[in-house]
Structure formats: C-alpha cells, structure tokens
Wavefront OBJ file of the C-alpha trace (Angstrom):
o trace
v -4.559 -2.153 -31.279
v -3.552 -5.638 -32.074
v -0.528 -7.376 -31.045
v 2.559 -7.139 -33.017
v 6.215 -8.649 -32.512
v 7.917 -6.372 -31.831
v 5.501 -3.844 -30.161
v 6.500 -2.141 -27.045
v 4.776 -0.303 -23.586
v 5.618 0.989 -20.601
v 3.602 0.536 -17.339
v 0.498 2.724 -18.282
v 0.024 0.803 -21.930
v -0.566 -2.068 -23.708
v 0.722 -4.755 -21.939
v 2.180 -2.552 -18.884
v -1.105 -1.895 -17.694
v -2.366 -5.243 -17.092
v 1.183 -5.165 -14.428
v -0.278 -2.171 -13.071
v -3.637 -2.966 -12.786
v -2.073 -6.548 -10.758
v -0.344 -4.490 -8.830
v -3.589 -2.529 -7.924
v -4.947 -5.599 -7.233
v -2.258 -6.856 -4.774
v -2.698 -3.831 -2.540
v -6.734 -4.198 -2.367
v -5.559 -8.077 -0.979
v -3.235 -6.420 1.215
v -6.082 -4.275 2.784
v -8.011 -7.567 3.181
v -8.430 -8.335 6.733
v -8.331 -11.811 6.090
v -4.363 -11.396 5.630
v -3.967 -13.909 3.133
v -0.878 -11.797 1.266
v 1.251 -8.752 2.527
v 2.786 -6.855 -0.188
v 3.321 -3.241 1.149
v 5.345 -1.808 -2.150
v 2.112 -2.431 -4.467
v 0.479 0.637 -3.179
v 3.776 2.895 -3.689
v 4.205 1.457 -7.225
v 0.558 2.020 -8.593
v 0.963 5.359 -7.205
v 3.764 6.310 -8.873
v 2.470 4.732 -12.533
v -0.170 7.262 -12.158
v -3.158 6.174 -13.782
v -6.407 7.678 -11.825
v -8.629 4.607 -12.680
v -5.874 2.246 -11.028
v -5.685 4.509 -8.218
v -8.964 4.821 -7.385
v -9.607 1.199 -7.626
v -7.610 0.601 -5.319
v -8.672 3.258 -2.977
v -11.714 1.727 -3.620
v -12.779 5.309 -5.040
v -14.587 4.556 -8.403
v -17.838 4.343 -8.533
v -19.235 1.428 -9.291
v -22.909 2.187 -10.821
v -21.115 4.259 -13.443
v -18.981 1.403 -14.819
v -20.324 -0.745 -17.240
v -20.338 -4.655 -15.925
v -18.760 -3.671 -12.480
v -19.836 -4.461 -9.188
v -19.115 -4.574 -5.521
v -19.139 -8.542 -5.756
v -17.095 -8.551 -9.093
v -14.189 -6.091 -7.906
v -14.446 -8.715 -4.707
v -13.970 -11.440 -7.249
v -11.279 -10.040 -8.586
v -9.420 -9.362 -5.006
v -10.012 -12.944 -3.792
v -8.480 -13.804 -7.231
v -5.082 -11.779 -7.112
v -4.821 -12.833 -3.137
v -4.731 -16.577 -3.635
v -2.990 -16.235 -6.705
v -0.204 -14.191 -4.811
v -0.210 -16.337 -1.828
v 0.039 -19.228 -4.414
v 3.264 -18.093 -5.609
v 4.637 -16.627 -2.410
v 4.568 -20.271 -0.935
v 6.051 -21.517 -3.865
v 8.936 -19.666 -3.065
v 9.230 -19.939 0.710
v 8.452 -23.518 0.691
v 11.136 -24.441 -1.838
v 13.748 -22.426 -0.300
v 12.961 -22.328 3.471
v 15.117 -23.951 5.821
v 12.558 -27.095 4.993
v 12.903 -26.713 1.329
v 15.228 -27.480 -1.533
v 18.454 -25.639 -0.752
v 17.686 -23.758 -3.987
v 19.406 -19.945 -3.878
v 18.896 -18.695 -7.691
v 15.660 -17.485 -8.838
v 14.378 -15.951 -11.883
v 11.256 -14.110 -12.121
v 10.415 -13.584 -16.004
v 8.403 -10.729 -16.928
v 8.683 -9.570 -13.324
v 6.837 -6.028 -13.726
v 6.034 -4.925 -10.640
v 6.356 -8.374 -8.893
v 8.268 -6.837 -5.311
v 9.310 -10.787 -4.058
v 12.807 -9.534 -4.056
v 12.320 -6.772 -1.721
v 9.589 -8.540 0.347
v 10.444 -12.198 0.591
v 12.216 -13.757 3.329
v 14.902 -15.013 1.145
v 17.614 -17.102 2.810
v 21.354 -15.821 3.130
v 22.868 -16.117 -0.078
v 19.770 -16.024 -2.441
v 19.964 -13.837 -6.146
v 17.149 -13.256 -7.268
v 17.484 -11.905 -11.312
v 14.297 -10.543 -12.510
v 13.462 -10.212 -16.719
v 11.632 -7.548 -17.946
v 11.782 -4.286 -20.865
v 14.420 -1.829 -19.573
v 11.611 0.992 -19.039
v 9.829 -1.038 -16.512
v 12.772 -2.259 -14.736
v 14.180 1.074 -14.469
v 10.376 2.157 -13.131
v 10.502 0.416 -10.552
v 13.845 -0.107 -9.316
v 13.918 3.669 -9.681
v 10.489 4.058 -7.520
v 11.183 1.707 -4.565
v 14.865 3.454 -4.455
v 12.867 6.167 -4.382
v 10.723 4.981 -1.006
v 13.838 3.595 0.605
v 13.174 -0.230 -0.007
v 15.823 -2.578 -0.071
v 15.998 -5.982 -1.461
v 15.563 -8.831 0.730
v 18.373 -11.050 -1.498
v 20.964 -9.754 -3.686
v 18.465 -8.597 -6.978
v 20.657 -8.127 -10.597
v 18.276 -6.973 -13.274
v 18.329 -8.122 -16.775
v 16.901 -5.795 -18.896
v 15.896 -7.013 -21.802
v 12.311 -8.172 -23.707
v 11.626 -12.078 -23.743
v 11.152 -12.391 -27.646
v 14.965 -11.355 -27.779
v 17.333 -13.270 -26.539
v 16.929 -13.636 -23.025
v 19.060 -16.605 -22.388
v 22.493 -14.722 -23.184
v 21.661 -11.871 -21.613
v 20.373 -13.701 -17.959
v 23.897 -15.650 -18.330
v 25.858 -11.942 -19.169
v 24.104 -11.232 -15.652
v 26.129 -13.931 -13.489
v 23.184 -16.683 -14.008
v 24.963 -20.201 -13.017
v 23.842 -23.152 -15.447
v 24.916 -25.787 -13.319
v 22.837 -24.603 -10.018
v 19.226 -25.505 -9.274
v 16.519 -22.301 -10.158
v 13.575 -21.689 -8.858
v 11.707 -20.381 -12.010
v 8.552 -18.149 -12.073
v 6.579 -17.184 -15.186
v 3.309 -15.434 -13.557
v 0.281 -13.914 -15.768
v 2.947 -14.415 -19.070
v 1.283 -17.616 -20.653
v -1.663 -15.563 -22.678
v 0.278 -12.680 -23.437
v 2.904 -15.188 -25.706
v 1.787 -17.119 -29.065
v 1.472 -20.978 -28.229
v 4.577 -21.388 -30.040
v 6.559 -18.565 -27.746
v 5.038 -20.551 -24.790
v 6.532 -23.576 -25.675
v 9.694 -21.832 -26.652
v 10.140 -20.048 -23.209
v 9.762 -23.624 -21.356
v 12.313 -24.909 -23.809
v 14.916 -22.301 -22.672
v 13.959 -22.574 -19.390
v 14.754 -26.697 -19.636
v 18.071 -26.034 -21.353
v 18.933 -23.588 -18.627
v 17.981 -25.781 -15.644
v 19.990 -28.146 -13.579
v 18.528 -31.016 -12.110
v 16.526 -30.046 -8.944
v 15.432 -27.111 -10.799
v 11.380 -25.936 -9.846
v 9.116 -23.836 -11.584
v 5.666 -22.087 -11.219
v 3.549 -20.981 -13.468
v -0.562 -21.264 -14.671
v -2.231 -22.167 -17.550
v -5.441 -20.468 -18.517
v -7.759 -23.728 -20.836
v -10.001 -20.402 -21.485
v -7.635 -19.200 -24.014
v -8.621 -21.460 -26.475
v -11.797 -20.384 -27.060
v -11.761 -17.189 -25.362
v -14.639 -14.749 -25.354
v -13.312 -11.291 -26.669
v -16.600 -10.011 -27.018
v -17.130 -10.000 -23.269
v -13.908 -8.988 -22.441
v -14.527 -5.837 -24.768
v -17.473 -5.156 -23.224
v -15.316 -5.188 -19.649
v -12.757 -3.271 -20.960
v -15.017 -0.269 -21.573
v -14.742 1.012 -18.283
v -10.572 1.349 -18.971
v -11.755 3.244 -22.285
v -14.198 5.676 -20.041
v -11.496 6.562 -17.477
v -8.715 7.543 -20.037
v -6.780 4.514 -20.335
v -7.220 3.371 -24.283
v -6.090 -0.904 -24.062
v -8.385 -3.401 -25.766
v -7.890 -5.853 -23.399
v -9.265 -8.562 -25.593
v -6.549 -7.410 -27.917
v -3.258 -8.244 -25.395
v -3.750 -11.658 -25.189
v -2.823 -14.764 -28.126
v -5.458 -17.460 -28.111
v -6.634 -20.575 -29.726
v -5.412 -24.075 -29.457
v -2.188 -24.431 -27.023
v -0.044 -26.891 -25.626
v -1.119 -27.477 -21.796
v 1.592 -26.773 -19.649
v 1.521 -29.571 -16.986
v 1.889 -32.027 -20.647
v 4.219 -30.301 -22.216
v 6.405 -29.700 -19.088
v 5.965 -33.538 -17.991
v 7.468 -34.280 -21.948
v 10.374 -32.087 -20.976
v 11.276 -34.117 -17.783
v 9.781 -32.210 -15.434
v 7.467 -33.440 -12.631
v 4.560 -30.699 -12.555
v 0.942 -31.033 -10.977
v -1.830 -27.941 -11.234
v -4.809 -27.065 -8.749
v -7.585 -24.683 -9.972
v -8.682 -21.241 -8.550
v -11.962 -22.906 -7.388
v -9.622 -25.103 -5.126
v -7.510 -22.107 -3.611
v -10.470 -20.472 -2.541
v -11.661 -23.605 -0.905
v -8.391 -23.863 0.753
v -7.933 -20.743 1.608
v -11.429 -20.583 3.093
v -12.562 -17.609 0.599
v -16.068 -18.302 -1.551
v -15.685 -18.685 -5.149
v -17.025 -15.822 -6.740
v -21.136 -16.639 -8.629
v -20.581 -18.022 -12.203
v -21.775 -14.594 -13.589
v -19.370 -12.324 -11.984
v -16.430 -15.422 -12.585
v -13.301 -14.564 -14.825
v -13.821 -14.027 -18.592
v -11.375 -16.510 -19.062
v -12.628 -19.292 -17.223
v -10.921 -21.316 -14.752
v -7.183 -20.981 -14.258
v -4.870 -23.809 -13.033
v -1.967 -22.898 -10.897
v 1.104 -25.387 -11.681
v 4.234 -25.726 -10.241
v 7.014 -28.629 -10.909
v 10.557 -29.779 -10.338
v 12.826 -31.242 -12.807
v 13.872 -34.589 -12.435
v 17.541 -35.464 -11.673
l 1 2 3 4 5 6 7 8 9 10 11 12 13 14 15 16 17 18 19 20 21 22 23 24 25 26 27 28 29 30 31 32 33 34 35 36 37 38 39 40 41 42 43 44 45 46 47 48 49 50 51 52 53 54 55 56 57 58 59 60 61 62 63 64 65 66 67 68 69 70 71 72 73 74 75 76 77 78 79 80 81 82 83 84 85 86 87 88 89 90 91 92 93 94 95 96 97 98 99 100 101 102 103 104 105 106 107 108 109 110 111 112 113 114 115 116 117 118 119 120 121 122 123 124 125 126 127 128 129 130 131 132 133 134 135 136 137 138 139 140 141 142 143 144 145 146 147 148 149 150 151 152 153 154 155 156 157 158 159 160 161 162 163 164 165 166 167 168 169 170 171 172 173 174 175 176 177 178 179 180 181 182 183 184 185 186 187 188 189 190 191 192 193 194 195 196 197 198 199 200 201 202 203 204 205 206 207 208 209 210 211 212 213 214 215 216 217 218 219 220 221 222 223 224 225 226 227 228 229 230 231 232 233 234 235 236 237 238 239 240 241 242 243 244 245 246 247 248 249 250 251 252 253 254 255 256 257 258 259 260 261 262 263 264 265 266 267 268 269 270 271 272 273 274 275 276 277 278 279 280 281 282 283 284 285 286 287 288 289 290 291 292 293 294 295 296 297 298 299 300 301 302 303 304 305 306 307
C-alpha cells in the first residue's frame, strides 16, 4: 500500500517493521563473534513484536532455499551491514560525549523505534537523552524493557509524537534546552521522508541547535533512481511468511538534496564515509556486488555546527 501523510503503524506494519526487522538485525551482530556491537535488548524487543519471520531470522531458523533471493552470504551481508552501521553510530555518541569529547549532555534520537542507546550507552553523569517516535511504539518498548527489568543508562523523557506533526513544540514541552549543545541522531529516517520533509527536519533541527551542536545521520544516492522492481522481488519472502509490507512501497525517492550539501549550506561542518569503507575499517569483506544492498551504497555522515 502506498505511502500516505498521514498513514500510521505500529511495530509489525508498514513502516514499524522495517524497526523490527533492524532490530533483528542488531541481535544477529550481537551474536557475531567478531564483537563489533553489543546490544543485548534487541533480542528481548523482536521477541516481544512477535513476528515469526523476524524471529526466526534471527535465530537463524528460516530456511534459506525456500526464500526467494536469500542466501547464507546475503543474510551475512545484511549482518555485516547493521553491525558497522550500529558501531558507526555508537561511536558517534561515545566519542562526542566521552570524557575526550565535546562536553555535550542532551541528545535526541528521532524516530528512535527500537534504538536501546539510552539503556545501553555509557552515557556520562548528567546526560538526557529524549527519544521521538508515534506513541504506540514508544509505549512498546518502554513498556517491554520495563518489562525485562532494564534501566536507562541517562535520564530518558519520551516525546511521543509523529515527525510530520509538530515535533519541535512538543520536544521543547519535554524540558529540551535551546541554548545547550545536542547531539542529534536521525538513523534509517532519510528514505522514509519526501525530499522536501528531509530538508524540513534538518531545518528544525538547525533552528533548534546551539552552536557546538553534532549530528549523525546517512544519505542513501540510491534513492534517486531506486530499483523497486528488485526490491519487490526481495520483499516476497515478507509476503510468504505472513507479514504483508511492499517494501518498495515505504520509501520516497527521486531527486534529493544530499545531506553533507545541504547541511554544509546550513552552517554545519559535516563529512560522510561509505559502507564499503566501514567494512574496510572494520576489517569485515564487503559483501559480492550481486548479493550488495538494493539501494546501492550508503554514506554515513556526521557534523558539528559551527559556533
């Protein structure tokens, strides 16, 4: 079903299950004995969402030669891909707000699904941590990990709300402080927004930023002339296990502004590296060119805003 503006999910539809299925994802790395990410409340929260197919992929259950266009080497792919991706992000944090880093001690994690830095970080004293997201999944999983006996690592104050509203007022209703530095994170959002919302959400996030302000994010070039076909044709197997989501569907593309440009035109100082190059640093092989991501290569960006 195609997009609308005002359409909704919760964490087995639509746009939902793409957090769930990243989730899934996040607790194959975590089995990895390479250790490149640790994130034991994945496992919990796919769990509790329910869906068998996510379950079993990440028991590593399904079975493979029954599933159209999957394979041992692509379900590796797509580990390696959610581990450096993580660990990406993960450092972003640490490194920005370690005893090393930028003093920073608000952060804001849009979209945050089942994202679980707030209860698995090692956040300095004194760090809030607000996370954005629709009231059903915030309520999922603060419920859930409640549920487990997890506790936040920094104080954590929700904002329930949906980013096409007006998530601004509602983030500042919450206690956020205008005039401190924020360490920003907007991770797998990009594609699911209209070029125009993209530039809109880095517009609020400017106007909301105080000098010494960072953010993370990626930009996906593939969107632009992205291959629905073959996503469809990956997206079967969701169909074939119960799980009805046209991937190809979820996502906006065509022409877009890219990120590191228009975030360097708002005063910010942001540089990108590419999957390809977190593999090599990470000391994983880049998945073959066949079994690569439908949408192509990703870039990884992360900035600070000028003072």
């Amino acid at each position: 079903m195609p997009r609308t503006h005002d359409d909704n999910w919760d964490l087995a539809s639509s746009v939902g299950a793409t957090a769930t299925m990243v989730a899934a994802g996040r607790a194959m790395a975590s089995k990895d004995p390479r250790g490149l990410i640790n994130d034991p409340f994945a496992e919990p929260l796919v769990r509790a969402v329910g869906v068998d197919f996510f379950t079993k992929m990440m028991d590593g259950e399904l079975d493979l030669e029954a599933i159209e266009n999957a394979t041992s080497v692509r379900m590796q792919a797509m580990t390696d891909g959610m581990a450096v991706r993580t660990k990406y992000f993960d450092d972003y944090f640490v490194q920005n707000m370690g005893a090393a880093g930028t003093g920073i001690r608000q952060v804001v994690i849009l979209a945050s699904g089942l994202d679980s830095r707030a209860y698995r970080l090692p956040w300095p004293d004194g760090t809030v941590v607000y996370e954005i997201d629709q009231p059903q999944v915030i309520e999922f999983k603060t419920t859930t990990l409640a549920g487990i006996g997890a506790q936040p690592t920094a104080e954590r104050r929700t904002v329930a709300i949906d980013l096409r509203a007006d998530w601004p007022s509602a983030l500042t209703a919450a206690g956020f402080d205008t005039s401190a530095p924020t360490a920003w994170l907007a991770e797998g959002l990009l594609i699911y927004l209209p070029p125009e919302a993209q530039d809109r959400l880095f517009d609020d996030i400017t106007a909301l930023s105080a000098p010494g302000s960072t953010i993370a994010t990626e930009f996906v070039p593939g969107i632009v002339d992205f291959d629905a076909d073959r996503v469809r044709e990956m997206s079967g197997a969701f169909r074939e296990h119960g799980i009805d989501i046209d991937m190809a569907s979820l996502v906006y593309t065509g022409e877009r502004n890219h990120v590191v440009d228009y975030l360097t035109g708002k005063g910010w100082q942001a540089e990108g590296v590419t999957r390809t190059e977190l593999f090599r640093r990470n000391g994983i092989e880049a998945p073959p060119a066949e079994h690569d991501d439908p949408l192509g290569e990703i870039i990884f960006i992360s900035g600070r805003l000028s003072n």
